[in-house]
SEMARLUM-97194 format. One record per residue: x, y, z of N, C-alpha, C in turn. Coordinates in steps of 0.02 Angstrom, whole numbers, plus 50000, padded with zeros to 5 digits. Example, Ala and Ser with C-alpha at 12.3 -4.5 7.8 and 13.67 -1.06 7.14 Angstrom:
506604971650390506154977550390506604983550390 506424988850354506844994750357506455000250394 
This chain:
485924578348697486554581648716486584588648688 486474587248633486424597948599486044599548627 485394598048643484964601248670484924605048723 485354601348769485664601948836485944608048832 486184607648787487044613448767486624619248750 486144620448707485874625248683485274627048757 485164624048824484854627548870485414631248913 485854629048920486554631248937486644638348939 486774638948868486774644648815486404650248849 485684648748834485234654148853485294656248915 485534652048947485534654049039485984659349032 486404656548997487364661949003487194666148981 486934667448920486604675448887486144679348928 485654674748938485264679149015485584681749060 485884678149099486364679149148486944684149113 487134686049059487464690149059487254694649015 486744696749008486374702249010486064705149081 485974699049107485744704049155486444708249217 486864704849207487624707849222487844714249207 487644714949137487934720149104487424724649121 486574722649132486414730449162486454732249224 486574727749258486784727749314487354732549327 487964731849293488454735749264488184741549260 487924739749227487704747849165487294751449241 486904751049279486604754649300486894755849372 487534749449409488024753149437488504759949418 488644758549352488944763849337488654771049324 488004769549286487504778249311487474780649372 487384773749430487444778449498488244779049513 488834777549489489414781549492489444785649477 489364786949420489454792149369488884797849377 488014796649412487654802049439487984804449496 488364799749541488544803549618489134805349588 489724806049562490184809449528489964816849518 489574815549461489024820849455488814825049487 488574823749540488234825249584488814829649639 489144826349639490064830049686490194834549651 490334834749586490384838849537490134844749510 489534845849517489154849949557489184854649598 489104851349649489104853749713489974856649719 490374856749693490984858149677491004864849666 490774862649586490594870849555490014875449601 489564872549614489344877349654489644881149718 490014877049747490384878849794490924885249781 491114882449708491674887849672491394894249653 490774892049641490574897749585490234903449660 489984901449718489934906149765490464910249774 490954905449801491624909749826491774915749765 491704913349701491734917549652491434924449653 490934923449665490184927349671490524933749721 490494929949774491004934649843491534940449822 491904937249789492504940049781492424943849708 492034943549672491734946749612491334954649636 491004953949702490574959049733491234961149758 491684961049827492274964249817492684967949754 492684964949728492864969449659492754973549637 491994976549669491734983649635491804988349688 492714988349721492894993149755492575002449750 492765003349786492665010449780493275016249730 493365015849668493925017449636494295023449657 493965029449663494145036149672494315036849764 493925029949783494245030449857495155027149834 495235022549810495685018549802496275022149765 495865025149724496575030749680496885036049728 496715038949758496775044949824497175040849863 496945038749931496915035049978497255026449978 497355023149927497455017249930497035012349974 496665013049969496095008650036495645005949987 495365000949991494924995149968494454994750018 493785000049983493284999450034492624998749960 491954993449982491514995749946491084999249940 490765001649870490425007449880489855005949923 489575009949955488935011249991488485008949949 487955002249977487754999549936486994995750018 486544996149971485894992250015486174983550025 485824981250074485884971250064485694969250013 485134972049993484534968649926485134967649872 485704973749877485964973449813486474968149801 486744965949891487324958949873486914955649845 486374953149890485834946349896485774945949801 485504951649757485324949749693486144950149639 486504951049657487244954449653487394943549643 487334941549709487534937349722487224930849687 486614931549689486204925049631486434928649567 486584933049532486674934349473487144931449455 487824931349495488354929149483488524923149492 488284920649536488084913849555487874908049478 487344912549463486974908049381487534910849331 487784915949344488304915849265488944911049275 489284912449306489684905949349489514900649299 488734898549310488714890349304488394888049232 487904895449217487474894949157488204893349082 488674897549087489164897449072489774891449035 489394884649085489784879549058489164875349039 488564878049027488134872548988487854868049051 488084867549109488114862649161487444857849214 487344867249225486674866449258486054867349213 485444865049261484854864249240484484864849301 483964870249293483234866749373483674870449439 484314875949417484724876949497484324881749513 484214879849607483704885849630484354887749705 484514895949694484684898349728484434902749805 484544901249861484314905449912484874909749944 484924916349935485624919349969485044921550016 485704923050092485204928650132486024931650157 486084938850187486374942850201486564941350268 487004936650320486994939350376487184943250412 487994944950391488114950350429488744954550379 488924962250405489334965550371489744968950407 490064972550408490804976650444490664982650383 490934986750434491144994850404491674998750412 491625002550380492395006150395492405009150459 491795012150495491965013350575491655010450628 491845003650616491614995950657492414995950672 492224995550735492864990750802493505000750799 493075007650791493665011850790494165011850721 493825010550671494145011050610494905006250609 494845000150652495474995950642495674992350584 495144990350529494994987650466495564992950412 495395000450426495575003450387496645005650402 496725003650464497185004950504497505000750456 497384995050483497634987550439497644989650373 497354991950332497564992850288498014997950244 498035003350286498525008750271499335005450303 499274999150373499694997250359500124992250311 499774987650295499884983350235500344988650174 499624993550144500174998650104500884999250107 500735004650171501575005950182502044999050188 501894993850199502394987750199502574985150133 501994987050092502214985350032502594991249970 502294994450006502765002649980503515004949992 503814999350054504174999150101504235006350136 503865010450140503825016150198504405015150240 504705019250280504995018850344504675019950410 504995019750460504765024050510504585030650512 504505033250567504295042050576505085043750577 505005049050548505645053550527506085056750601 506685054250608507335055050641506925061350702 506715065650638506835071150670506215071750729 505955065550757505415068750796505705068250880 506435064550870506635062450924506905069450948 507325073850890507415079850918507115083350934 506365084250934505985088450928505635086550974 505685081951018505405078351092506055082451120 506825080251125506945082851169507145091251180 507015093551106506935100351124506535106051185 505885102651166505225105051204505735103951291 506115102151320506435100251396505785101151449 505495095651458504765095351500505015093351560 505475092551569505675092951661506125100551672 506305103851635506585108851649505925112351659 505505112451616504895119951619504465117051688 504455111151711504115109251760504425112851839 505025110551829505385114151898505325122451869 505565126051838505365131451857504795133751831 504415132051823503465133051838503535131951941 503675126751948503845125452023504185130152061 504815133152032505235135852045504735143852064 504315144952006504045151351997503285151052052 502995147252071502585147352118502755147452198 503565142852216503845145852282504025154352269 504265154752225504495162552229503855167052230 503425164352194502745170952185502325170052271 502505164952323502025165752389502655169152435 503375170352417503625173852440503905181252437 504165184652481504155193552463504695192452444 504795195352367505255197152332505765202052347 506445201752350506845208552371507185212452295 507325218952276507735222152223508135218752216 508585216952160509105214952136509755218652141 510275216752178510675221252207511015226652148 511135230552167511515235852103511525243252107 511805245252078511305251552092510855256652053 510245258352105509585260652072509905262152000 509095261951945509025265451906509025273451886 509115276751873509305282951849508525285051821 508345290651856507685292751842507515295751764 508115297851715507975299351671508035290751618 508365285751640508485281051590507745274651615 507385277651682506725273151698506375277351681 506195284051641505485284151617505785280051544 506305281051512506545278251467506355270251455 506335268051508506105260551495505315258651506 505075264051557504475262351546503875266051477 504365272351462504065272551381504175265551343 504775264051340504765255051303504335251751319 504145250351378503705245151395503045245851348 502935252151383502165252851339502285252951270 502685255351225502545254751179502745248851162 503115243251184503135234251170502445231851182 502205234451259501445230851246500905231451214 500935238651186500585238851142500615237151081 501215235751052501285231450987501015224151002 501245222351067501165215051067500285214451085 500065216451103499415215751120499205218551053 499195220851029498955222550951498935214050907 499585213350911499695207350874499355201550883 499245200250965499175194651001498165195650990 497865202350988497305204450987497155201050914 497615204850878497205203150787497245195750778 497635193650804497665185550806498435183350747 498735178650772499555176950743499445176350657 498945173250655498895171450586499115177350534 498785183750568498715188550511499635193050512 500115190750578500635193750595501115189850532 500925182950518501315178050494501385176050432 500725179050381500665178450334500575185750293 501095188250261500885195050261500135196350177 500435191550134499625190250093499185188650133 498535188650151498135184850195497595182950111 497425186750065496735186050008497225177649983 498155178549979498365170049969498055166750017 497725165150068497505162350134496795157550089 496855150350089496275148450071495385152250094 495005152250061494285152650089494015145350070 494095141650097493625135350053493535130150127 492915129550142492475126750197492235121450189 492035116950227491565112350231490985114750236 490505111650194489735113950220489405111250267 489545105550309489185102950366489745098250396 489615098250473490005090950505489545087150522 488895088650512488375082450539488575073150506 488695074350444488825068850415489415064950411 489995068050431490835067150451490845060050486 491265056850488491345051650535491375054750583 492095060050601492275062250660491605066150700 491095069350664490465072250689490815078650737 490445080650794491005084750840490745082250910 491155075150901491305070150978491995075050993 492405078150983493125079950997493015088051008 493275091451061493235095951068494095099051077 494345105451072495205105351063495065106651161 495655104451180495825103851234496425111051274 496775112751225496965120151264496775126251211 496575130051253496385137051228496915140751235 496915144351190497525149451192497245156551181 497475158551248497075164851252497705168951296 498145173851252498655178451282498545186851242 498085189851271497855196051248498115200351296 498355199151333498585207051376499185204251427 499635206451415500165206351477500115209751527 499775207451589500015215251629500225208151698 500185212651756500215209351832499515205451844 499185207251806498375203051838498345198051786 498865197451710498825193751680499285187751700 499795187351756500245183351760500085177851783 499635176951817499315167551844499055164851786 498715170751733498445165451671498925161551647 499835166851643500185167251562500665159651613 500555157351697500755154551730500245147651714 499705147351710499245143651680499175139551609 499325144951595499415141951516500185137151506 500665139951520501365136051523501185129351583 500885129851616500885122951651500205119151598 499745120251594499395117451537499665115151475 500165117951426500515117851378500935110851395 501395111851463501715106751488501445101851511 500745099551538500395093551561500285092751496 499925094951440499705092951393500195090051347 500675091051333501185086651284501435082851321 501625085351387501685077151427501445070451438 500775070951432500145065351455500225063551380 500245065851311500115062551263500765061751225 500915053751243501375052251212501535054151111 502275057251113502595057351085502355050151005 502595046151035502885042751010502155036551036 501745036850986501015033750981500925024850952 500525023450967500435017350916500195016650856 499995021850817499665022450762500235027350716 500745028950749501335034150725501645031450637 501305024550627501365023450558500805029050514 500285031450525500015034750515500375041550471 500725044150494501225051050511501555049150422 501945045450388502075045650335501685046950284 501155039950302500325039950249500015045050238 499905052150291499545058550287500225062050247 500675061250253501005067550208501145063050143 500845059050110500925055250048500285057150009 499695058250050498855055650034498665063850037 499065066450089498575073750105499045080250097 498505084450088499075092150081498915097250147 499375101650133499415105450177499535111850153 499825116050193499905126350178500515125550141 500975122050140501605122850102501545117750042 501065114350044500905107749973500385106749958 500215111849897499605110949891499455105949813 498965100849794498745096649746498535101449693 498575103449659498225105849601497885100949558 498205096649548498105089849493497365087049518 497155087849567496555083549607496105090149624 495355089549621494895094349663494825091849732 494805097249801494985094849873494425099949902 494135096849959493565102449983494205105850023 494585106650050494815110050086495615110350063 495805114750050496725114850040497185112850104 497025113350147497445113250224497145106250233 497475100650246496985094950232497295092750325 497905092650319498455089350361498135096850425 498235103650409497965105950472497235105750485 496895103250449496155100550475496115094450504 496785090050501496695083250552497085084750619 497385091650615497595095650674496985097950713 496955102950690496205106350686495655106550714 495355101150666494465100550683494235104850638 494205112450613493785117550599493645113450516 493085120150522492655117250441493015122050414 493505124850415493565132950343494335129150384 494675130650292495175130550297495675135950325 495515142850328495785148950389495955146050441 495215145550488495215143850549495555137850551 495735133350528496415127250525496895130450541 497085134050477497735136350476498085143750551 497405148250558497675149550630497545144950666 497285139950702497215136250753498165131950751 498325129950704498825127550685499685133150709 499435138650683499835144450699499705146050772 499345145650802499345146450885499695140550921 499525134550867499995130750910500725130450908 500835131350850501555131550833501795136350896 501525142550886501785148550954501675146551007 501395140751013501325139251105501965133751106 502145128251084502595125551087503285128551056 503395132451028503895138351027504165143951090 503495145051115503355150651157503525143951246 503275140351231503565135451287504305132651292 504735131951252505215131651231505685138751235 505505144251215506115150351225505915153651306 505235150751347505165153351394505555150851444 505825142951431506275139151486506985142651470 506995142551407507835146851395507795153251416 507385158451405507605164751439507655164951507 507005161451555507245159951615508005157551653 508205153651599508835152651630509615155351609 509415159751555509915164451538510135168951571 510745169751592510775175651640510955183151605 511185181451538510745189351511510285190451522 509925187351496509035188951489508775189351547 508995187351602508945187051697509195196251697 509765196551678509795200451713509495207751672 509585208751628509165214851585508345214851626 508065209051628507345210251659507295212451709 507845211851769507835211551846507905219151830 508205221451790508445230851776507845234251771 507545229851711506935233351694506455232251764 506315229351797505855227651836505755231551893 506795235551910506475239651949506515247751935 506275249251873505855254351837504965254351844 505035248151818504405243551797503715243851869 504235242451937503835240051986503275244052000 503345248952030502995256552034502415256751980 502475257251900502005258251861501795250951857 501895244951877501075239651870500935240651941 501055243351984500535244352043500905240952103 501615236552103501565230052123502415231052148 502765236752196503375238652188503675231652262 503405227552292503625221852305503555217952255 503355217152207503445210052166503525209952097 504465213252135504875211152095505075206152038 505205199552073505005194752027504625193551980 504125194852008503605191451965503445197351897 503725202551924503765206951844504255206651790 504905205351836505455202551798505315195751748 504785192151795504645186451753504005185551685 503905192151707503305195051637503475196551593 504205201751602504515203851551504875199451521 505195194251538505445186351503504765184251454 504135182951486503625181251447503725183451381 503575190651395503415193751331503945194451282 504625195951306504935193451239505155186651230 505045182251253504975174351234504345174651187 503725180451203503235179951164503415182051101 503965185351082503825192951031504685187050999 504995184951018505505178450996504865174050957 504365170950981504205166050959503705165450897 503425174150887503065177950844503525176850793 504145178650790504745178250742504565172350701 504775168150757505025160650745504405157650703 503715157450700503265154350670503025158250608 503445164550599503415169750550504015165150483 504285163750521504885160850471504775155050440 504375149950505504005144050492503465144450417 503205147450432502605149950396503255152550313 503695155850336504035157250258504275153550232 504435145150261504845143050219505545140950252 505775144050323506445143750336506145139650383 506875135850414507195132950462507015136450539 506975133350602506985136150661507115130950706 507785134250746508165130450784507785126750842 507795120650843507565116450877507705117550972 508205118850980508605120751035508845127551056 508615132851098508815139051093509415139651123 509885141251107510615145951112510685151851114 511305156151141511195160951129511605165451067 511635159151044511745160850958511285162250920 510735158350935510085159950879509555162650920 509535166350968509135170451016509005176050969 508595180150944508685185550909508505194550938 507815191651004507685198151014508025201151088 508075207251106508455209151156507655214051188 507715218851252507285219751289507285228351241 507705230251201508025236351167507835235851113 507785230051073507805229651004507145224750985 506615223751036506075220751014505445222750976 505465227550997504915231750970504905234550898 505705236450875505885239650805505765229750748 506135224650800506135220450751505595216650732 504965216550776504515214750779504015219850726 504035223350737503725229750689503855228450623 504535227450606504935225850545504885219550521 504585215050554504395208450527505015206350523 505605207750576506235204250527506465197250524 506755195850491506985189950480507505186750550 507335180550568507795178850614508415176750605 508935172350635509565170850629509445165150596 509745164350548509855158150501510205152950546 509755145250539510155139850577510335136250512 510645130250526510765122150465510515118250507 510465116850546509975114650591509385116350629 508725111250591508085115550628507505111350607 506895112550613506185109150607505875116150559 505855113850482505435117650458504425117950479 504305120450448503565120350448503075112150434 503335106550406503145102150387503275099050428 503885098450471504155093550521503685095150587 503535102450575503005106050651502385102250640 502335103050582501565099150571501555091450583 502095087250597502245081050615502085080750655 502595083550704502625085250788501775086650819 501415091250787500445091950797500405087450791 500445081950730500035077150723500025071650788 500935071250800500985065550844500495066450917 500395073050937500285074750988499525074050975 499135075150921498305075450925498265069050916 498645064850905498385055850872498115049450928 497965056250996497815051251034497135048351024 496945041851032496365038851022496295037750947 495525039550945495425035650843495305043450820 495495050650843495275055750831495905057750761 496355053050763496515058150686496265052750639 496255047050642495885041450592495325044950584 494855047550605494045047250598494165056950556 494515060850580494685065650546494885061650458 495415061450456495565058050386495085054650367 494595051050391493855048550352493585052850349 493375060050379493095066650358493315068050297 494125067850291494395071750221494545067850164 494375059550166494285055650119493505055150089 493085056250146492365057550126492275060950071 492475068050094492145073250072492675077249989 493355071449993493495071349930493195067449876 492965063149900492655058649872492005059249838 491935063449888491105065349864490935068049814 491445072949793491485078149762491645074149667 491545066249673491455065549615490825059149623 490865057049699490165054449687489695055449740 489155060149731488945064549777488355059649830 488425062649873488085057849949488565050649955 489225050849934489565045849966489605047250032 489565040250082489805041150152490225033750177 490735037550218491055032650231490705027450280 490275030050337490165025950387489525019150334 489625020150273489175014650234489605010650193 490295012350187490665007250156490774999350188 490934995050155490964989750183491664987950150 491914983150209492414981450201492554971650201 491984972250237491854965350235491144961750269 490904957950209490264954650227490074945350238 489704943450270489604937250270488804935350270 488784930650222488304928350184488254921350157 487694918550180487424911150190487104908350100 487204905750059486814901850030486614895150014 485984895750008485724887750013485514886649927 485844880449907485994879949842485444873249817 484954872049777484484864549757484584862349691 484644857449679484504854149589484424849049590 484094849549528483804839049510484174836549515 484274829749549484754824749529484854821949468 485224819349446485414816849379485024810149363 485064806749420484794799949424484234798349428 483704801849439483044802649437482894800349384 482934802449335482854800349265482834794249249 483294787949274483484781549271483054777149297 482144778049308481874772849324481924767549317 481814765949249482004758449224482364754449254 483134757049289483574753749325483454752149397 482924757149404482494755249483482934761549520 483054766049498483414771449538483064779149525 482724781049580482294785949605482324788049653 482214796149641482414800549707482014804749691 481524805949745480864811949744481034816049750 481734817849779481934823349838482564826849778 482774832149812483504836649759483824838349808 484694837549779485114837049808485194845249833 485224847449886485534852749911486184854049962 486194863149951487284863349956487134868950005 487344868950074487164874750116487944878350123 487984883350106488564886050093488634892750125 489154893050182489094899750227489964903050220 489914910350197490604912050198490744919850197 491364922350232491484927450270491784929050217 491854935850185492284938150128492544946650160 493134947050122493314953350166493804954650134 494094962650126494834963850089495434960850143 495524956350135496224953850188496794953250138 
């Protein structure tokens, strides 16, 4: 009977030993595939890490300027080893791993002028949302309906039925032979001031320092984003008033008028318009605190030109053409200003060669002092003052008598409280050149080439903004080790890991 009891025994101890390794070596393969999840966890973590660690080495001096999160210009080789580096500190870090073999490969990347620079769009808008920016400033609505683009259309219209028909004198009576050489001495000596002026070019009428006038250029556009895909679209070319000049000065005002017509006002990128007068300078704001290849920053995304001059007149011609388009619809329909010309005109007729066409001299002499008004007006711009948005004949300043002395005299015009200084004009350019990606890719010209200037051969078209990149991750299993328990694996566990990283 004991005997019995004591074979018993041994069975139960056998039998529960062999339980407990049984146990025991279920629980290594819990606790290896735990393991093993665990792992593959951190590895999973420690990539994403990796990713967003290489984002991190933004572009700073882009970011301080500009607010944009772009990275520096950088080869693949450099994520790919960028990326296993970071990858093993990650993990070396917690003691964890052992035997980890990393494979990154590079597949694909985005740039700052991939898809038309929309990456960077997105992100100047984000800014302003978090800056809380507003809209574009009140004042552009006035300054749309100032320009009156159905009024200058009908009489542009108005002025081509009248120029295929014969003009008759304006009833009254004749001029007085001693008070018409009298006006045609005026004439000439108005056109010759004004063709002087219009010859040397506005810039130099408007600024009476010109050595204050920046000299500071770009040295190349080969490397620019913008490159020179963009060519400027109206020429402004008013060098001589006479009768053979009148289909041009008829040319140019219908050009002036198709051209702000066709390009909307009021754009989709018009968030833009705050961000450049926050980020960039101009002729009335200049940075001292910062080194800038160019001082006129805002009329070089007007512009185009490499020298900051040629900005700033290209900028000043325009101002006088949308000025000069604007006092030309008001004198036309003034009947002072109607009728003083119709006086002069028939003095006038006889000396341009042309004693039927009447009109159309009467309507030259409107030109030119709408021209020699608008010389004023961007003179004042240029100083600092106000200029009435809307012409009246309150703030009208020059007469057909008194143009020549005030123009000579540089004088000062009629003070408004209402008006579009020089900064608000430079709005109004911007809205009008922002068609397409041509002022974005400008402003990557003038973020470039500030940029550069502390880290030299930066380029934007090599920044990245966002990359995607595959790695394939291997390590020993844990359990390998555990023969004894009868648990073997020839093979290592691998983690294929693919992910898109990007400043969002």
């Amino acid at each position: 009977m004991w005997a019995r009891s004591n074979d018993c025994s041994g069975q139960i101890t056998v039998f529960l030993s062999l339980l407990f390794f049984l146990m025991l070596g279920v629980g290594f393969l819990v606790f290896g595939g735990m393991r093993e999840y665990a792992k593959a966890s951190v590895v999973e973590e420690a990539f994403d890490l990796a990713g967003e660690d290489i984002l991190a080495q933004y572009d700073r001096p882009l970011f301080d300027r500009y607010h944009i999160f772009l990275m520096d210009p950088r080869e693949e080789a450099d994520i790919i080893s960028d990326g296993k580096n970071l990858v093993e500190n990650h993990l070396s870090s917690g003691g964890f791993f052992g035997g980890l073999d990393s494979e990154i490969t590079l597949d694909s990347s985005k740039k700052a002028l991939d898809d038309g620079g929309k990456e960077l769009l997105d992100q100047i808008k984000r800014w302003e949302t978090c800056q809380g920016i507003k809209k574009l400033p009140e004042i552009l609505n006035e300054l749309q309906k100032s320009l009156e683009y159905r009024s200058s259309e009908e009489i542009l219209t108005d002025m081509e039925e009248k120029e295929s028909s014969s003009s008759t004198p304006p009833s009254g009576n004749p001029v007085a032979s001693g008070e018409d050489e009298k006006i045609r001495k005026n004439w000439k000596e108005w056109k010759k001031v004004l063709g002087s002026i219009l010859h040397s070019g506005i810039l130099l009428y408007v600024v009476d320092d010109q050595s204050s006038i920046s000299s500071l250029q770009l040295a190349s556009r080969d490397s620019l984003p913008s490159g020179n895909r963009w060519s400027d679209r109206i020429a402004f070319r008013l060098e001589d008033f006479s009768a053979t000049g009148f289909s041009q000065l008829k040319q140019l005002c219908q050009e002036g008028t198709r051209f702000l017509k066709n390009d909307s006002l009021i754009s989709s990128d018009g968030y833009l318009i705050p961000y450049i007068f926050e980020c960039f300078t101009h002729y009335k704001r200049k940075d001292r605190e910062k080194d800038h290849r160019l001082d006129y920053e805002i009329e070089y995304l007007i512009g185009g030109k490499t020298k900051d001059k040629a900005n700033l007149k290209y900028v000043a011609d325009q101002m006088f053409l949308m000025r000069f388009l604007t006092n030309y619809t008001f004198a036309l329909n003034d009947p002072e200003i109607k009728s003083q010309a119709d006086t002069m005109a028939l003095a006038l007729a006889g000396l341009f060669g042309m004693p039927e066409g009447m009109k159309e001299v009467s309507m030259l002499l409107i030109a030119s002092l709408s021209c020699g008004e608008s010389l004023l007006e961007v003179r004042a711009l240029f100083s600092g003052e106000k200029v009435a948005l809307v012409k009246t004949r309150d703030n009208w300043n020059l007469t057909f008598f008194n143009a020549v002395t005030k123009i000579r005299d540089r004088s000062e015009i009629i003070k408004v409280k209402k008006g579009a200084n020089y900064q608000q004009y430079l709005v109004l350019l911007l809205i009008v050149r922002s068609a397409g990606r041509k002022l974005l890719y400008r402003m990557m010209d003038i973020m470039q080439c500030n940029v550069s200037l502390e880290e030299p051969e930066f380029l934007m078209k090599e920044c990245i903004f966002s990359f995607s990149w595959t790695g394939d991750h291997s390590w020993t299993p844990f359990y390998r080790k555990l023969i004894a328990f009868g648990l073997t694996n020839e093979g290592n566990y691998s983690l294929h890991l693919s992910r898109t990283v990007s400043y969002r």
